[in-house]
C-alpha positions as CSV (number, residue, x, y, z in Angstrom):
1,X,7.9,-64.1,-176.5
2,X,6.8,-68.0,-175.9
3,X,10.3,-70.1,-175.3
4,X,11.4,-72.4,-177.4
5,X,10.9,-75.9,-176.1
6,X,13.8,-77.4,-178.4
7,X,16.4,-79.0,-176.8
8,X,19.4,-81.2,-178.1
9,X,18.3,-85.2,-178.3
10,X,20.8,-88.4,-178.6
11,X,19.3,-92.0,-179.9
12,X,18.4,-94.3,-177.1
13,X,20.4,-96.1,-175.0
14,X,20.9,-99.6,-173.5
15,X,18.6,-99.6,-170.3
16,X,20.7,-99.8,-167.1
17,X,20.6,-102.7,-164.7
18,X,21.9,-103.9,-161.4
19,X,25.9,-104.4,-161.6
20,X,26.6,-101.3,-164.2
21,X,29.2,-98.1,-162.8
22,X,26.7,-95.1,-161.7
23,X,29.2,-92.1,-161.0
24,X,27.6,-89.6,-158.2
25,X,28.8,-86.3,-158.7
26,X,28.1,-84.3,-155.1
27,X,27.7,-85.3,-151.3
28,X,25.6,-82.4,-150.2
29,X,22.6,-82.7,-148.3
30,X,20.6,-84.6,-150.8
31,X,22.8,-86.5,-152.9
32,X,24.4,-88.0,-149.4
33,X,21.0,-89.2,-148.9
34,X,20.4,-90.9,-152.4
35,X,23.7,-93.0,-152.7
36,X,22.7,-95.6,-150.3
37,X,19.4,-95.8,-152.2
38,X,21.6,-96.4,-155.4
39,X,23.7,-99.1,-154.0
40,X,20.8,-101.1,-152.3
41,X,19.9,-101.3,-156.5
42,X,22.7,-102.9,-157.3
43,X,24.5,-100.6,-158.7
44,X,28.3,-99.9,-158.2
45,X,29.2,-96.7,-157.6
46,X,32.0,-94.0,-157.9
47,X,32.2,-91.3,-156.3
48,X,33.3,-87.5,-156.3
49,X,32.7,-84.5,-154.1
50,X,35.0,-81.1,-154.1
51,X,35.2,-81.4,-150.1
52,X,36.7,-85.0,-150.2
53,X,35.9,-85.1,-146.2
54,X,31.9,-85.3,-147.2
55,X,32.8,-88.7,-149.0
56,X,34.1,-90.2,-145.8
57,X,31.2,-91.5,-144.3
58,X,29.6,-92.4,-148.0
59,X,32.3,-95.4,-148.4
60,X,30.8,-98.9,-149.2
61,X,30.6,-102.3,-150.7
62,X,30.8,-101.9,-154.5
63,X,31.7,-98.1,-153.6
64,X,34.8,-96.1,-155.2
65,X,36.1,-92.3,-153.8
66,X,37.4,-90.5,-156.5
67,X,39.8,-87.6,-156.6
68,X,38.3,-85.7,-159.7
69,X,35.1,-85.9,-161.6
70,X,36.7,-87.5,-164.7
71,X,38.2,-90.5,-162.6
72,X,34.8,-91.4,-161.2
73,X,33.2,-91.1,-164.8
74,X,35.7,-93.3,-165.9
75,X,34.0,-96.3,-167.1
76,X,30.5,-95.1,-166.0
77,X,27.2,-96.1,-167.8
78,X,25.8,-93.1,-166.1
79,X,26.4,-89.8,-164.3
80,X,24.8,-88.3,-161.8
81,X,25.2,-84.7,-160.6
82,X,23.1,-83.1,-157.4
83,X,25.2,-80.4,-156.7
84,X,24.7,-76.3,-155.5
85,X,24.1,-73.9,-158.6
86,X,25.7,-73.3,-162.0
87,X,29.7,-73.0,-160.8
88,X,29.6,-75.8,-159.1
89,X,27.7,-77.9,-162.1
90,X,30.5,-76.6,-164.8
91,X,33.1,-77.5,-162.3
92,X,32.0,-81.0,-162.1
93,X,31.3,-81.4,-165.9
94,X,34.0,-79.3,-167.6
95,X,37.6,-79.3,-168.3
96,X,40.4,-82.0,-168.2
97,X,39.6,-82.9,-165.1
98,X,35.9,-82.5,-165.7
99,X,33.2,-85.7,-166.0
100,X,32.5,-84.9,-169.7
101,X,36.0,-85.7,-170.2
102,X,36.2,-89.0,-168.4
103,X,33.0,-90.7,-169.1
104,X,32.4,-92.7,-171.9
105,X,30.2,-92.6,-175.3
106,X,26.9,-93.9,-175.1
107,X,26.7,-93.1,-171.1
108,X,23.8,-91.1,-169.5
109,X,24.4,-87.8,-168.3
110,X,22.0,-87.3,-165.3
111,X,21.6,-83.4,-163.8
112,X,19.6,-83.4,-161.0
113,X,20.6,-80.4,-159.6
114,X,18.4,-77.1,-159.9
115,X,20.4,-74.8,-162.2
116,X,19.6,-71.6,-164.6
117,X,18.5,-72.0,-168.2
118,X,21.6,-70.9,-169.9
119,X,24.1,-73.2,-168.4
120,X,21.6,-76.4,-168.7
121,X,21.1,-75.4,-172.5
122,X,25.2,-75.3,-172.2
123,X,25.3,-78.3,-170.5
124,X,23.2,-80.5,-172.6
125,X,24.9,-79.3,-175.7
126,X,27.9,-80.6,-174.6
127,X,27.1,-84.1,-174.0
128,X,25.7,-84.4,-177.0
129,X,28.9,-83.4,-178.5
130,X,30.4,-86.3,-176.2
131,X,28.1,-88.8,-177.4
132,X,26.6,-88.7,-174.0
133,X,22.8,-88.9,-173.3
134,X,21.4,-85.6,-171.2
135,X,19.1,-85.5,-169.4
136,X,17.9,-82.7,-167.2
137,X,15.9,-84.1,-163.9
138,X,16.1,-81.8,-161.0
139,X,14.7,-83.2,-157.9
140,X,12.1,-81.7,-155.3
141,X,11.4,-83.3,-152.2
142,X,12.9,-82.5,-148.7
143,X,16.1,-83.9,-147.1
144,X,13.6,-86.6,-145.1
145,X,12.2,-87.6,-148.6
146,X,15.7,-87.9,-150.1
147,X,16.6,-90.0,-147.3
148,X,13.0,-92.1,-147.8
149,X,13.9,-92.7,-151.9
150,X,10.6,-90.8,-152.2
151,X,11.8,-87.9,-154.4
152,X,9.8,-86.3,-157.3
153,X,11.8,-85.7,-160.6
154,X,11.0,-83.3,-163.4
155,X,12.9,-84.5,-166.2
156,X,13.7,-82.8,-169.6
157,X,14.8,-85.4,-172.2
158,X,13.7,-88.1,-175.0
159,X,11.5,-90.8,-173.7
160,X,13.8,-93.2,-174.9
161,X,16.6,-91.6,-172.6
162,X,14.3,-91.5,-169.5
163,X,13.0,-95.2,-170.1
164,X,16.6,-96.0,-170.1
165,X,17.7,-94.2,-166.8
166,X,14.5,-95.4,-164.8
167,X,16.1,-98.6,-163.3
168,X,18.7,-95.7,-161.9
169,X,15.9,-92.9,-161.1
170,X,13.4,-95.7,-159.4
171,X,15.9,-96.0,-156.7
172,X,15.3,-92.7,-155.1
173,X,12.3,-91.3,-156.6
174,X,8.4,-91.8,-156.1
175,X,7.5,-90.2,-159.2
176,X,9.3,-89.0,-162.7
177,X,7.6,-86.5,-164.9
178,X,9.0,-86.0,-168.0
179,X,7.8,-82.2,-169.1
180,X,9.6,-82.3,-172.7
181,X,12.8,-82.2,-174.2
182,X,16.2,-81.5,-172.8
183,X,15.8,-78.3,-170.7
184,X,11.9,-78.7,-169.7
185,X,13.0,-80.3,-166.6
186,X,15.2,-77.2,-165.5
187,X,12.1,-75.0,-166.8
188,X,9.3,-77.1,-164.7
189,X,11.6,-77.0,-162.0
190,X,12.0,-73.0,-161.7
191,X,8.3,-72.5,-162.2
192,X,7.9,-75.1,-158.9
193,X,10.4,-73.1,-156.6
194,X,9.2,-69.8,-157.8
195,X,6.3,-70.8,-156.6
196,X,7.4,-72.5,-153.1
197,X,9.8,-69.6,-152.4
198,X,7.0,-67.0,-153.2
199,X,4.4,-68.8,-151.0
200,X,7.0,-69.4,-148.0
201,X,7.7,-65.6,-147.7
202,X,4.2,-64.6,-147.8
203,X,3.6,-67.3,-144.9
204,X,6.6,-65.6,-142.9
205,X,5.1,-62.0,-143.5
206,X,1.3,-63.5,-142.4
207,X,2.9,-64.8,-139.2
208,X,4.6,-61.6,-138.4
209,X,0.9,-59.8,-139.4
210,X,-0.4,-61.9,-136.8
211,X,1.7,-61.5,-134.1
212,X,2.4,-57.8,-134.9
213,X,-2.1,-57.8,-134.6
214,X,-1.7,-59.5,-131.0
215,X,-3.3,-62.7,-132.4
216,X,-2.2,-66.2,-130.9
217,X,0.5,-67.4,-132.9
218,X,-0.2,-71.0,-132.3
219,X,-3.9,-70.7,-133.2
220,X,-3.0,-68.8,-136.4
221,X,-0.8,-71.5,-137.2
222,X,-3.4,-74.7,-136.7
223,X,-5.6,-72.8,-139.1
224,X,-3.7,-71.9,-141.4
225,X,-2.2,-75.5,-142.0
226,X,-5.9,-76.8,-141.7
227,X,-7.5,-74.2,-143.9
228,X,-5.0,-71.4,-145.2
229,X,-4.4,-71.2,-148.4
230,X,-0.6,-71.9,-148.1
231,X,-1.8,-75.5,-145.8
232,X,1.6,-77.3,-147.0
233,X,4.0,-75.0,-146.4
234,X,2.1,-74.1,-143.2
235,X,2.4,-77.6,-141.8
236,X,5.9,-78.6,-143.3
237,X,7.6,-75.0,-142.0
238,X,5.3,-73.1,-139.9
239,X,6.1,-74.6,-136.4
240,X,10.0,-74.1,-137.3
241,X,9.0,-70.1,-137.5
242,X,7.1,-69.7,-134.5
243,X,9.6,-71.1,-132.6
244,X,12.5,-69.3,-134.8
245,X,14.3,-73.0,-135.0
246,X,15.8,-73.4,-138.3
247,X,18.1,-76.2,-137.6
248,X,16.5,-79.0,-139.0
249,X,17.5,-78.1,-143.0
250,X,15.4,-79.5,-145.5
251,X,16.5,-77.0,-148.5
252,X,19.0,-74.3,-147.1
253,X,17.7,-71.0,-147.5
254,X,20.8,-69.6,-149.9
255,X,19.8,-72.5,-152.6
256,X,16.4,-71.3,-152.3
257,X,17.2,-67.6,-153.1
258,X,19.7,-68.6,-156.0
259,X,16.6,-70.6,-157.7
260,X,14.6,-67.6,-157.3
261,X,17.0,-65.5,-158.6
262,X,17.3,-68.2,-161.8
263,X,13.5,-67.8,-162.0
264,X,13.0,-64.0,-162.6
265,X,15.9,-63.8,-164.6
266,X,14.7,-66.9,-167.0
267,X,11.1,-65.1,-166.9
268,X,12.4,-61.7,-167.8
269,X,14.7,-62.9,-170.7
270,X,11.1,-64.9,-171.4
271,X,9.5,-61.3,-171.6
272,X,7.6,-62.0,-168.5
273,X,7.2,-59.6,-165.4
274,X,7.0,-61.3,-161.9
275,X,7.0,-58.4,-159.6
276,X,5.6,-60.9,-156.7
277,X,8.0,-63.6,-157.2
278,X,10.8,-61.0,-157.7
279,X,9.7,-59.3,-154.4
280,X,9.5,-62.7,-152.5
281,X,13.4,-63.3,-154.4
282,X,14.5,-60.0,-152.7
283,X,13.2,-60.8,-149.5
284,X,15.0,-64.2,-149.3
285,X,18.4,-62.1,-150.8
286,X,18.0,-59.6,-147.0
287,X,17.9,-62.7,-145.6
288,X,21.1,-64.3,-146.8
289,X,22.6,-61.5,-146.4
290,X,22.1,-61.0,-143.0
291,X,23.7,-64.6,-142.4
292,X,20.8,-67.0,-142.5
293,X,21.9,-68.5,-145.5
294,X,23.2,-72.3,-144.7
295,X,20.0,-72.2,-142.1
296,X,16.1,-73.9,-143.3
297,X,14.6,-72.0,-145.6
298,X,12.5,-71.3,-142.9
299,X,14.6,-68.6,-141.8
300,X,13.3,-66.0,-143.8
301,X,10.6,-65.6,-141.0
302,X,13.6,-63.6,-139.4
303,X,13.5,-60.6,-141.6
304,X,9.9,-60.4,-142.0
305,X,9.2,-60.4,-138.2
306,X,12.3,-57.8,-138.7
307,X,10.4,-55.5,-141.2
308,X,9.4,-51.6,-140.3
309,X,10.7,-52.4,-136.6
């Protein structure tokens, strides 16, 4: 059955500007690299992370550690999370000690991080019970365009809310699409990685075709990024399979599993089969189980080179 786009909606707010309280919620590898693009803005900033070593090296002019999420909402015109999956999200957002409880009426509520449907339909609700402003703007990009303020956004919310947040989102994003109300972001945003994660698997199980066919790795690889159909992902991971060097982490390869497993399950509750995307899901799952997880998604070249041997 065809979702329902509807998703809760607060009146506008006062646009935000250079000087105002931006609380970040998260100090992973992206939202490390999007704080200092915040405080070049002008904004001042609090801060909260649930590993308070991560904050250490984050410290700054017009910056304030916090030890709990509702001490750095305290006082905030908005909050911004960018943190792992869904438990981590309700840990920042929810209870006493939770930013929902600290921050204060009228303030944006910014989710940048890529979570399932059910807990951002959970989520929003509840800051519109707060008098809070959601909206849902997960971020793509790799960790080099989160540390060149050149992310792209996908946000879910009113226009008015979006116009008011884009001093804040212009700081470390290229581009903002807004694909609806509250919850189209999160939607878009699972449609994108099911899409990456499906096309990065089948690129792993072409190199391991080629190699297993005794062609020249290195020549499969310059066509492929010059002509192949999967070009991008070719030329952005490619080299870092055929050398099997997965150090350099631009999306670790557990985060890109969990969206796939977010995916499938929001397409199946959607009454949609995706037997390719749900294969590519599985494939990524071997792969975290067999320890790759906090390596580049690149990594799942691993277990396909690994398959039928």
């Amino acid at each position: 059955m065809p979702h329902d786009p509807s998703g809760p909606e607060t009146g506008p707010a006062l646009p935000l500007a250079p000087g105002d309280v931006v609380t970040v919620l998260g100090a992973g590898l992206m939202a490390s690299r999007i704080i200092p693009h915040i405080r070049r803005a002008g904004f001042r900033i609090r801060l909260h992370n649930r590993t308070r070593a991560r904050l250490e090296g984050l410290a700054g002019p017009g910056t304030t550690l916090c030890a709990t999420p509702r001490e750095a909402a305290r006082g905030a015109r908005a909050v911004v999370s960018m943190v792992t999956d869904d438990e981590a999200s309700r840990s920042v957002w929810l209870g006493a000690d939770g930013a929902l409880a600290g921050a204060p009426p009228g303030a944006l509520a910014v989710e940048c991080s890529t979570l399932s449907e059910p807990w951002t339909t959970a989520w929003a609700a509840a800051c519109v019970e707060r008098s809070l402003a959601p909206l849902d703007a997960p971020v793509t990009g790799s960790t080099a365009r989160a540390s060149d303020g050149t992310l792209v956004m996908f946000a879910g919310g009113s226009p008015d809310t979006i116009e008011s947040a884009r001093p804040l989102l212009s700081a470390f994003t290229e581009q903002v699409f807004r694909l609806g109300p509250t919850g189209a972001g999160g939607r878009f945003k699972l449609v994108n990685n099911m899409l990456a994660g499906s096309i990065l698997v089948a690129l792993g199980e072409a190199f391991a075709m080629a190699e297993r066919l005794g062609l020249d790795p290195a020549q499969a690889l310059e066509i492929l990024s010059e002509f192949g159909w999967a070009g991008g992902v070719a030329s952005g991971k490619g080299r870092a399979m055929l050398d099997d060097d997965h150090t350099d982490v631009g999306c670790r390869l557990a985060l890109m599993a969990k969206d796939l497993g977010y995916a499938t399950s929001l397409a199946r509750r959607s009454g949609l089969s995706l037997p390719l995307a749900s294969a590519a899901g599985g494939r990524l799952a071997e792969a975290v189980s067999a320890g790759l997880g906090d390596l580049d998604m690149s990594a799942v070249s691993r277990v396909c080179r690994e398959a039928g041997r």
